[in-house]
C-alpha positions as a Markdown table, in Angstrom:
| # | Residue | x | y | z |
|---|---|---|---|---|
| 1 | Unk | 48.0 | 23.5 | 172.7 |
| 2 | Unk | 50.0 | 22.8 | 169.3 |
| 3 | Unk | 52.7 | 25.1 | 169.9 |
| 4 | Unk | 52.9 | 24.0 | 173.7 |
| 5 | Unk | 53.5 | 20.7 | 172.2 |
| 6 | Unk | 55.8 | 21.9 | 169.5 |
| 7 | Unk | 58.0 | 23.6 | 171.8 |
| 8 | Unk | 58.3 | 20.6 | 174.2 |
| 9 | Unk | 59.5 | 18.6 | 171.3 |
| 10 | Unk | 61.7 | 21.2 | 170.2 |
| 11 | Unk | 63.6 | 21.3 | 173.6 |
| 12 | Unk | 63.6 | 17.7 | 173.9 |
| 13 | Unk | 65.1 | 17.6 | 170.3 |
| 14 | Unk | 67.7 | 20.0 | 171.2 |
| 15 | Unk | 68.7 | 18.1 | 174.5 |
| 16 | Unk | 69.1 | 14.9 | 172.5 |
| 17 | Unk | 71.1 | 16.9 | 170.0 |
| 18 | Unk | 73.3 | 18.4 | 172.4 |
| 19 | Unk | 74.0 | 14.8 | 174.5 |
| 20 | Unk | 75.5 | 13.5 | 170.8 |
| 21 | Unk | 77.3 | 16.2 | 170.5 |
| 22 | Unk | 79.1 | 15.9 | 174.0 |
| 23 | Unk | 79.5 | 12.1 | 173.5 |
| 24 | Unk | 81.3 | 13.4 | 169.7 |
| 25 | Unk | 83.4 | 15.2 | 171.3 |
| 26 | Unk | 84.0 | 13.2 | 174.2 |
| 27 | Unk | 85.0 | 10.1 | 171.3 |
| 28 | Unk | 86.9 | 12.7 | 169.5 |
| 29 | Unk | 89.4 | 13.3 | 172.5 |
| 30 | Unk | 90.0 | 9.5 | 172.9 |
| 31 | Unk | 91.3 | 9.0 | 169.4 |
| 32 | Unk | 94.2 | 10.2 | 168.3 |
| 33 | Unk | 95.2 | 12.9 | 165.4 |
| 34 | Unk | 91.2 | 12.7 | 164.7 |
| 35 | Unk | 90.5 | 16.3 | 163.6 |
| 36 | Unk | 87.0 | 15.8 | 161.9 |
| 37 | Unk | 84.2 | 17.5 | 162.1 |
| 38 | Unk | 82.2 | 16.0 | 160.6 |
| 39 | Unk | 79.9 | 12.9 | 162.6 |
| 40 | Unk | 80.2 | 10.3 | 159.5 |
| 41 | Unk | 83.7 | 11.0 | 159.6 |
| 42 | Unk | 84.6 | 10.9 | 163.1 |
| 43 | Unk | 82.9 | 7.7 | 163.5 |
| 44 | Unk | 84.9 | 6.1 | 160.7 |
| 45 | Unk | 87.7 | 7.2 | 162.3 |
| 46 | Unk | 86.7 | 5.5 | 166.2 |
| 47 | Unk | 86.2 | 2.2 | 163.7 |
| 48 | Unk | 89.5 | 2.1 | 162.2 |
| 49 | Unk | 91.1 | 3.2 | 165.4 |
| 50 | Unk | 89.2 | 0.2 | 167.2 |
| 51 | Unk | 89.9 | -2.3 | 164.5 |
| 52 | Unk | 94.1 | -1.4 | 165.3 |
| 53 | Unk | 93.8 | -1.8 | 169.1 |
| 54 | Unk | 92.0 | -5.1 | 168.6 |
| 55 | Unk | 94.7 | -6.1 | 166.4 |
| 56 | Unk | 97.0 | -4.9 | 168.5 |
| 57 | Unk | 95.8 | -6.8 | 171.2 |
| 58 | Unk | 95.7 | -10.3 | 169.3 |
| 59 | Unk | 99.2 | -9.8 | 167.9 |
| 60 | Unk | 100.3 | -9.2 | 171.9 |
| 61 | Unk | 98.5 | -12.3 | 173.0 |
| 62 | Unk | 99.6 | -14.2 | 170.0 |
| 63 | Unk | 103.5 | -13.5 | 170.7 |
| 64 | Unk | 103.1 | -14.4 | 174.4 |
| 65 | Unk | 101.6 | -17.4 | 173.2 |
| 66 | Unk | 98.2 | -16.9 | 174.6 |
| 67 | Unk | 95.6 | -16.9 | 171.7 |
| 68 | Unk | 92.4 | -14.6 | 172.8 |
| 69 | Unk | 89.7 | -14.4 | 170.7 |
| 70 | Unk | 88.2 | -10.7 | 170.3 |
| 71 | Unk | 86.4 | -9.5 | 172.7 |
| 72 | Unk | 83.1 | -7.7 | 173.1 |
| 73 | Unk | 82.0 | -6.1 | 176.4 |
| 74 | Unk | 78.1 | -5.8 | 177.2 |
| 75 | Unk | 77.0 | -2.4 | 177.3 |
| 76 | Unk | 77.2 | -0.6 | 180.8 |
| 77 | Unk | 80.1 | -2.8 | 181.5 |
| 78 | Unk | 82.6 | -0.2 | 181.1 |
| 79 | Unk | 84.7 | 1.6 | 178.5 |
| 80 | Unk | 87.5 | 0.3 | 179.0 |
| 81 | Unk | 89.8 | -1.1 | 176.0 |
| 82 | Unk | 90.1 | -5.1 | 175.5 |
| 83 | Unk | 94.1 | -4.5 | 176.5 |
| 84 | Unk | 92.9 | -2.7 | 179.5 |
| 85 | Unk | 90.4 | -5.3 | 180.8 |
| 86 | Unk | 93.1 | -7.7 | 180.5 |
| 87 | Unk | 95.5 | -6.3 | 182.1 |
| 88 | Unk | 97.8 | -5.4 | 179.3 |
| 89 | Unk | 97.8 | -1.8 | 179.6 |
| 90 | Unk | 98.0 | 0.4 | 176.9 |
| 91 | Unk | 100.6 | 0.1 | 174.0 |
């Protein structure tokens, strides 16, 4: 019964495994020039890359002369950029 129960985990474990690293890649496709590898790394990446496009965004709405404060979608909203949902489109 212990290695029944042992291998369930162990396929449950490498599911869960291979769902983060479909979702890494799928992350490392929207950002560009990211070329890590590693998950620490790629992350920081997504954050600094996020960070610009917010920027981005407030600077647009700033020189239109529409202040918009940052936004922050609920999850299962969508993944769609705060430029995006606002009908900005993409710089």
């Amino acid at each position: 019964k212990r290695s029944r129960s042992a291998e369930v985990h162990n396929l449950s474990e490498r599911r869960r495994r291979d769902r983060i690293n479909e979702k890494m890649r799928a992350l490392q496709e929207l950002i560009p020039n990211c070329n890590k590898v590693d998950k620490a790394s790629m992350l920081d990446e997504a954050i600094e890359y996020l960070k610009s496009l917010q920027l981005q965004v407030q600077i647009m709405s700033m020189a239109s002369g529409y202040y918009m404060p940052p936004v922050m979608f609920p999850p299962g909203m969508g993944h769609y950029p705060a430029a995006m949902a606002m009908g900005m489109g993409m710089p």
